[in-house]
N, C-alpha and C positions, 0 to 999 in steps of 0.2 A: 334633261334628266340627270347627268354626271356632275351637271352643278348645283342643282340639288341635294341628290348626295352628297355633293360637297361639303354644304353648307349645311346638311344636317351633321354630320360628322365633327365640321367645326362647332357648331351647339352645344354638342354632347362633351368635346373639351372644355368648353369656355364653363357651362356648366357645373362639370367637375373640377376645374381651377378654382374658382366661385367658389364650391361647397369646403373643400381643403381650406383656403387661405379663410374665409368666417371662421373655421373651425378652429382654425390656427389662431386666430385674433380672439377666440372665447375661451381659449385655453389659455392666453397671455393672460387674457386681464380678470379669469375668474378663478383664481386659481384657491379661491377658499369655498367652491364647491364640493360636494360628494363626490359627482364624477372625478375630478382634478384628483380627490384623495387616491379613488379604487384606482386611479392608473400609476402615479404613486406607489400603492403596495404593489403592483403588477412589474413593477422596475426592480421595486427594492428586493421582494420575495421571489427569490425564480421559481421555489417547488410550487407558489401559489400559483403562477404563472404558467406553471408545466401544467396541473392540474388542469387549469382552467382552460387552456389551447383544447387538451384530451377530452374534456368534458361538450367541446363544440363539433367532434367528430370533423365531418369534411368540413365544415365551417372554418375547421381552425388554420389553415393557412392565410384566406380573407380578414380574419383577424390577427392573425400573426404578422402581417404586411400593415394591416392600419397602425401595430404598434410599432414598428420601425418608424413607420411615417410620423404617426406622433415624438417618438424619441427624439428626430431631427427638429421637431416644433419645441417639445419643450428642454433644450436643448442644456441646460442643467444639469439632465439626469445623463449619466453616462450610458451608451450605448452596445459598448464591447459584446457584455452579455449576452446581450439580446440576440447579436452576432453567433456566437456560440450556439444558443439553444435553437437557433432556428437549424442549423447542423446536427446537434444533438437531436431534435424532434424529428427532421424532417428528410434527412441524409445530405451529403454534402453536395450535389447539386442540384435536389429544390431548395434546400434552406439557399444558397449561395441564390437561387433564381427568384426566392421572394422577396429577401430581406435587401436585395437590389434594385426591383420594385419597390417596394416600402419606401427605402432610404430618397428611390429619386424620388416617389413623388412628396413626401417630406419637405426636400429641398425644393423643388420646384414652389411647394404652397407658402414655405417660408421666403424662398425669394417672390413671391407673389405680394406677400403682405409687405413685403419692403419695398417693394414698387408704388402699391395703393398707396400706401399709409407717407411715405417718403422719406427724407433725410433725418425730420427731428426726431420723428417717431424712433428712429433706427439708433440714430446719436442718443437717445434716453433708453434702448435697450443693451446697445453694448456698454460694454463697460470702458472707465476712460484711457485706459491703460492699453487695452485691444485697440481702440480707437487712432490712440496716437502709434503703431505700431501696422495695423493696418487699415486704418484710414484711407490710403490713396487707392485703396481697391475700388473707390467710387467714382473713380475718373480713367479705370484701367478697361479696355477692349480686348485685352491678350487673353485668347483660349489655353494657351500654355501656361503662363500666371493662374488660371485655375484649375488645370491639371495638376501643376502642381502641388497646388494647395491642398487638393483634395486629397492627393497619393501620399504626401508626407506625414508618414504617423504624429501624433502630439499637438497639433496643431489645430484650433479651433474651429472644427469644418463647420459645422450647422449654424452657429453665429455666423459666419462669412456668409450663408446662403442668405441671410438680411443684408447683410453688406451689397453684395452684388446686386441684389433686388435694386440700387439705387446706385448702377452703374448703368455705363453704357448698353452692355452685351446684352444680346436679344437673347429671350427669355428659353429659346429652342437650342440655342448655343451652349448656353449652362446648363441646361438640363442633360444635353449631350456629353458635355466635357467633365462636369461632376459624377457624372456615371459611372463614367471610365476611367475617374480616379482614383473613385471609394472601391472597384472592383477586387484589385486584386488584395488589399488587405479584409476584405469582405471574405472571400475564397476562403484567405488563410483563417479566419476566425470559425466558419460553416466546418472547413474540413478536419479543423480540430474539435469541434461539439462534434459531428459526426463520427469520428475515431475512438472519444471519450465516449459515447454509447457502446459501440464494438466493444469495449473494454481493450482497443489497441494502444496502451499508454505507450510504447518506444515509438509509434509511429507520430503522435500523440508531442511526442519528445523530438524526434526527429523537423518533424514540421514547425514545431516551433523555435527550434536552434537555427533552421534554415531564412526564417522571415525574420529572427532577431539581427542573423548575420547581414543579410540584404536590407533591413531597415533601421539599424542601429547607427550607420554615418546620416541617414537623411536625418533621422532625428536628431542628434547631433549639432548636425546645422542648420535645422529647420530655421532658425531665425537669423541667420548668417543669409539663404537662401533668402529670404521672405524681406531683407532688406537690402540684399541684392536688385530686388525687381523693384522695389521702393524706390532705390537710388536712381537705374533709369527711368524711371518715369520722373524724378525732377528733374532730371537732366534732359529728357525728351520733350517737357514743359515751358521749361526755364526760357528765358531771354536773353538775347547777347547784350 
């Protein structure tokens, strides 16, 4: 019986991995659809976007977590925002508890489709400049290498989740350690939409001089860092 459930359970993930990463691959390649446009305005326009959440009543968190997930799919559109409004709508710890969901499973479907699809697929999505820069992420195993990656403000997260797709690390790995890296500048962006509704601008103020001060050297050196972990890994590669 317990492995039954087991395996019903696993289904239900495999599933729902399946249904994201399709959706993820018909969002890449059809992106001169209708749909592709309304999410589109849904990025660009946030009052259309506030609107629209409000108009789905309790629906709107269900929907307000598919768009995070999509934002890390179509990874173009900048995300910050969305960040915000889910604070701004939802208070600062369910926006912080959805758009965390969202965000992983986003990542998760995007490394998904970099796994299916493989290396060329991946090398004709990033761009070449990303590529030669972080490139060796597709031979790297270190849960800290993507911890990092993901905590360092400026830094290309949702494209790396294609990268990794066609690394070593097990797919439950990243899903974990990308979680926990997008978190606390996720926090800061929920509890600042959430303060901005309050109308608490000094607090508003405060919190944001607080994560500029703490995130302002990693950005800084985010590519100092990021070729840091590049450089051991030739060196852990290399040959005598």
């Amino acid at each position: 019986m317990r492995g039954l459930i087991s395996r019903y359970r696993w289904t239900i993930v495999v599933a729902g991995s399946v249904f994201l990463a399709a959706l993820s691959l018909w969002l890449l390649l059809a992106r001169n659809l209708a749909g592709y446009s309304l999410l589109l305005r849904l990025y660009q326009d946030k009052e259309f976007l506030k609107r629209t959440l409000r108009e789905w009543g309790i629906l709107a968190p269900v929907i307000f977590m598919i768009i995070q997930a999509l934002q890390v799919i179509i990874s173009p559109i900048p995300g910050e925002a969305t960040g915000f409004l889910g604070g701004y709508l939802f208070g600062v710890w369910l926006g912080f508890i959805y758009s965390t969901i969202g965000l992983a499973a986003g990542s998760v479907a995007a490394f998904g489709v970099g796994r299916w699809l493989g290396a060329r697929f991946v090398r004709n999505l990033v761009s070449k400049a990303m590529w030669d820069r972080l490139g060796f992420i597709v031979e790297a195993e270190g849960a800290i290498l993507c911890f990092i990656i993901y905590l360092i403000p400026g830094l290309p997260k949702d494209m790396v989740s294609y990268l990794f797709g066609i690394s070593p690390m097990p797919m439950w790995v990243f899903a974990v350690v990308s979680g926990l890296g997008r978190m606390p500048g996720t926090w800061v962006l929920s509890a600042q939409g959430s303060q901005t509704a309050a109308g608490q601008y000094v607090q508003v103020v405060l919190i944001s001089a607080i994560a500029v001060a703490v995130a302002l050297p990693l950005y800084y050196y985010r590519h100092r860092i990021v070729e840091w972990f590049g450089s051991r890994k030739g060196q852990g590669s290399g040959k005598p």
